[in-house]
N, C-alpha and C positions, 0 to 999 in steps of 0.2 A: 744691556748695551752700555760699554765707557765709552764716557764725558771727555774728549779731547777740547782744551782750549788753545785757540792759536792768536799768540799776541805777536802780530809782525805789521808792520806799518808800509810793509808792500801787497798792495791788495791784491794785486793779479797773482801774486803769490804765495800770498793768504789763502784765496781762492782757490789754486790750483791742490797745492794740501788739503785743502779743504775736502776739494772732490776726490780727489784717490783716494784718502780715508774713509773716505763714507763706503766707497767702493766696496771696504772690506769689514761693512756694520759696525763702522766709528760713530757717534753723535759728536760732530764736532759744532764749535761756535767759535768766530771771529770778531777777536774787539775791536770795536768801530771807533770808541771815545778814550783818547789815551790821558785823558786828564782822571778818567773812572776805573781805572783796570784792578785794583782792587775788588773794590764793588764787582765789579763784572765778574770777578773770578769767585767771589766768596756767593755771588746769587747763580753762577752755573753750578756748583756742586762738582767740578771739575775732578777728573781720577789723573788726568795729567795732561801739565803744559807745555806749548812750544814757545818758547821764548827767542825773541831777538834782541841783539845788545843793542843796536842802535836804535831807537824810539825816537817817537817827540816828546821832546819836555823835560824825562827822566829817562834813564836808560837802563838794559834791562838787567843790570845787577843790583841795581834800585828796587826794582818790582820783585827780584828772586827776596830778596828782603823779608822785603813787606808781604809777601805768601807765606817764606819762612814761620813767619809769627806766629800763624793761625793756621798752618797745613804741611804736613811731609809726606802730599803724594811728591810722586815724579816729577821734577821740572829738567827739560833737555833745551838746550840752548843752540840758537840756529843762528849760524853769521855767516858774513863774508870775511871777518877779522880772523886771520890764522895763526896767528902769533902766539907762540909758547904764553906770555902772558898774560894774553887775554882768557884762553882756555884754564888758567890756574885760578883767573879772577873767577872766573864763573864757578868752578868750582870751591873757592873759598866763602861765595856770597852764595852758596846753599843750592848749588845746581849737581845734579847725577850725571849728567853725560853730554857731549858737545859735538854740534853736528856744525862743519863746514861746507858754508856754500862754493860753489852749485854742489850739489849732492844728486846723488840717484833716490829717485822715492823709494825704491825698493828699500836703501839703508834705514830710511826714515821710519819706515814699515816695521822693519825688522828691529829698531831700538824700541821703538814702540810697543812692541807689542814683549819685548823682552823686560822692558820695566814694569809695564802691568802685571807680568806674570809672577817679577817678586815681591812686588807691593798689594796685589790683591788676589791674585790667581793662584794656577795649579802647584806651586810652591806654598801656597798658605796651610797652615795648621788649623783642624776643627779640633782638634784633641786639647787637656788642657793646657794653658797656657805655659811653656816653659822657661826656664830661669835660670841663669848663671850666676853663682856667685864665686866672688875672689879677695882673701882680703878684706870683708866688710864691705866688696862693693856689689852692686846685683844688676845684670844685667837682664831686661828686658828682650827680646832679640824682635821679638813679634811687633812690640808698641814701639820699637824704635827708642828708649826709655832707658837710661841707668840712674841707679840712685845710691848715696852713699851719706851715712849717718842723718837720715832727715831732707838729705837734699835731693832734688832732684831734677835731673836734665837732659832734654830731648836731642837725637842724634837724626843725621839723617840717614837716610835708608843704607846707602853704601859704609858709613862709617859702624852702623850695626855692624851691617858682616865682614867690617875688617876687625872691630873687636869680640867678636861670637869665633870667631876663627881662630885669635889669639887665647880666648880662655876652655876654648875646646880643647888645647894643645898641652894649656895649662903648665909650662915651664917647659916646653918644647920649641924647638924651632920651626915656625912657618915661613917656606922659602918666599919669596917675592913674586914667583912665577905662580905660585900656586894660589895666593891673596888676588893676584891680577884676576885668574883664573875665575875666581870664586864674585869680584865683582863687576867685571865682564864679560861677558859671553865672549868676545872679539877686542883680545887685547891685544892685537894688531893695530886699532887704530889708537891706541890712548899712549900719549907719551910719559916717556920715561920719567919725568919728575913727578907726574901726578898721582902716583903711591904713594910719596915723602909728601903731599898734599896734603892728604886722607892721615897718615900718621901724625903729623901735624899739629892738625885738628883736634882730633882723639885725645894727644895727649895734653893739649890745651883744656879738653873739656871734663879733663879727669883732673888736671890743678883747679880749676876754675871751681871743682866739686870738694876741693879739699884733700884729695886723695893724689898720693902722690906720683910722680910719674915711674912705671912699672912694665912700661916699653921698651927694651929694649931691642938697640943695632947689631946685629951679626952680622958684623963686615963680612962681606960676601956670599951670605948664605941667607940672608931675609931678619927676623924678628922674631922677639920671644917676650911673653909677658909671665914678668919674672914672681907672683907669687903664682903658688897651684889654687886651684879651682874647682867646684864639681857641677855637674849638669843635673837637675832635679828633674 
C-alpha cells in the first residue's frame, strides 16, 4: 500500500483528499505541524507528496526544497495560484506536476496514481539495471543519476525521461510532442513553456557536471543531443 503525504493547511481539505484516497487503498497522512514537515515527511516513508504553495511560515516551494535533498519520490503541487509563473516555480524548485484548484478528485486520482506508476510501479525494471552512455557521460535512467568523469548528480524523475529520451535518439531529433508525450500522460493540461523548463534544467545540470551543453534547438521540430550514445 503507497504512503501518500498531504501537506495543505486547509484541513477540510486536507481531509477531503484524504478520504477519497483512502477510497482507493491510499495510506495517506496529513501534516498537522507546519513548523515539522520535514520531519513529518522523512518519518512517513512517504512514496508521494501533495504539496500546497501557500503554507504557514514557509511555503511550499520552500519544502519541495528541502525533500529535494533527501528524496526524488513524486511531489505534485496543489494551489489555487494559476499563473504561468507560479507553475514554472514549482516546477523549477523540484516538483513533477501541478494541480490547480478547485480540481476534480478524479484528476488528482488519475496523477496520482500515474506518477506512482513511473517512480515505482508497473513501468519499473526487475532486470539489470540499465545505462546510457554519451560522450563520457552515463546515464542512470532507473536511479534518477547521471555522472560524468567522477562527478555525480541527481535528476528528478521527469528530467530522467527527457534525457533517456534524448540519448535513445542519440543524434536524432526528438520532436516536442513526443517528449511531452513521454512525460505526461495528459499534455493537454501542461503549458507550453514547461518543456523549455525541463530543458533548462538538464542542461544546467550537465554544465554544473562539467560536461558541456550537448542540447540542442531544432527550431521547429523539437531537440537533439548532439553526441551518439549506446544503451547497454
Amino acid at each position: 500500500m503507497e504512503t501518500i503525504l498531504i501537506i495543505e493547511d486547509d484541513a477540510k481539505l486536507a481531509g477531503l483528499l484524504s478520504a477519497y484516497l483512502s477510497k482507493y487503498d491510499f495510506r495517506t497522512l496529513i501534516v498537522e505541524d507546519f513548523n515539522t514537515v520535514l520531519k513529518t515527511f522523512e518519518e512517513s516513508s512517504a512514496d508521494l507528496v501533495l504539496l500546497d504553495v501557500n503554507l504557514p511560515r514557509y511555503d511550499g516551494f520552500y519544502w519541495c526544497r528541502q525533500i529535494r535533498k533527501t528524496s526524488l519520490c513524486p511531489i505534485l503541487f496543489i494551489s489555487a495560484r494559476d499563473s504561468g509563473m507560479d507553475q514554472v516555480m514549482a516546477l523549477e524548485n523540484g516538483g513533477d506536476d501541478y494541480i490547480t484548484k478547485p480540481f476534480h478528485y478524479e484528476v488528482v486520482l488519475a496523477k496520482v496514481r500515474s506518477h506512482l506508476r513511473r517512480a515505482y510501479g508497473s513501468y519499473a525494471q526487475t532486470q539489470e539495471e540499465r545505462k546510457l552512455h554519451a560522450d563520457g557521460l552515463t546515464l542512470y535512467p532507473e536511479r534518477y543519476v547521471i555522472q560524468y568523469e567522477g562527478q555525480t548528480t541527481e535528476l528528478t524523475q521527469k528530467e530522467a525521461i527527457l534525457l533517456e529520451a534524448l540519448l535513445l535518439k542519440e543524434g536524432r531529433v526528438v520532436s516536442r510532442e513526443r517528449l511531452l508525450d513521454l512525460m505526461w500522460e495528459d499534455q493537454h493540461f501542461i503549458d507550453d513553456n514547461t518543456l523549455n523548463v525541463y530543458i533548462t534544467r538538464v542542461r544546467k545540470k550537465l554544465k554544473d557536471l562539467g560536461h558541456g551543453d550537448k542540447i540542442e534547438t531544432v527550431r521547429g521540430a523539437g531537440y537533439r543531443f548532439s553526441i551518439a550514445g549506446d544503451l547497454l
